[in-house]
C-alpha positions as CSV (number, residue, x, y, z in Angstrom):
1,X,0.0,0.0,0.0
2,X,1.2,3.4,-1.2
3,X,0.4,6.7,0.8
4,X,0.7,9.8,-1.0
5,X,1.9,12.8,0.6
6,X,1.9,16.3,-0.7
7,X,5.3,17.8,-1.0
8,X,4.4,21.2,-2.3
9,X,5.2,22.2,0.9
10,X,8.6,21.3,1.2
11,X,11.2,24.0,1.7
12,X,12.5,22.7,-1.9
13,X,15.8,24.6,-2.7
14,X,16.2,25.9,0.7
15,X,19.7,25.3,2.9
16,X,18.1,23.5,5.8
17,X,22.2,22.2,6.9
18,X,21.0,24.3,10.3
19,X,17.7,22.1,10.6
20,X,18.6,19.0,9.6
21,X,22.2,16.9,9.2
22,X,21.8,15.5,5.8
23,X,24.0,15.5,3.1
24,X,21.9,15.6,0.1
25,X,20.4,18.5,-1.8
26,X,16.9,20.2,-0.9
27,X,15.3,19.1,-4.3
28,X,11.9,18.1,-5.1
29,X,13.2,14.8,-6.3
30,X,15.3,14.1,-2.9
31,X,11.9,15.0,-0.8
32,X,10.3,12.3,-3.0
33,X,13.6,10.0,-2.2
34,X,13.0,10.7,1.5
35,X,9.2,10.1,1.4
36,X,9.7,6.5,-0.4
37,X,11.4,5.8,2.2
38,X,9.4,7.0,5.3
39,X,6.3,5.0,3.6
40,X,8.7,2.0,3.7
41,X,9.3,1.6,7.1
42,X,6.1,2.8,8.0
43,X,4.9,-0.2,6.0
44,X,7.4,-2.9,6.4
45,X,9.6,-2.5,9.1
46,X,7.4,-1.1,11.9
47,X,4.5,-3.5,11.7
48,X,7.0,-6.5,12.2
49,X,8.4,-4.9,15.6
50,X,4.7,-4.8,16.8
């Protein structure tokens, strides 16, 4: 199962090295990256620990 989240909100292009340690570029397509990711082990990983 896919959940879609709207990015438009993002900070896309803005230096967020103050915010958050991550070395990777504030573009749309990174945010996208990140989300994938979240959804991941949202849906895999942290229903098995449960």
């Amino acid at each position: 199962m896919t959940t879609l989240i709207d990015i438009s909100g993002f900070p896309v292009g803005r230096d967020l090295s103050d915010s958050y340690p991550i070395a990777a570029a504030p573009t749309a397509e990174h945010a996208e990256m990140l989300l994938d990711r979240i959804g991941f082990i949202r849906n895999e990983i942290i229903p098995l620990a449960c």
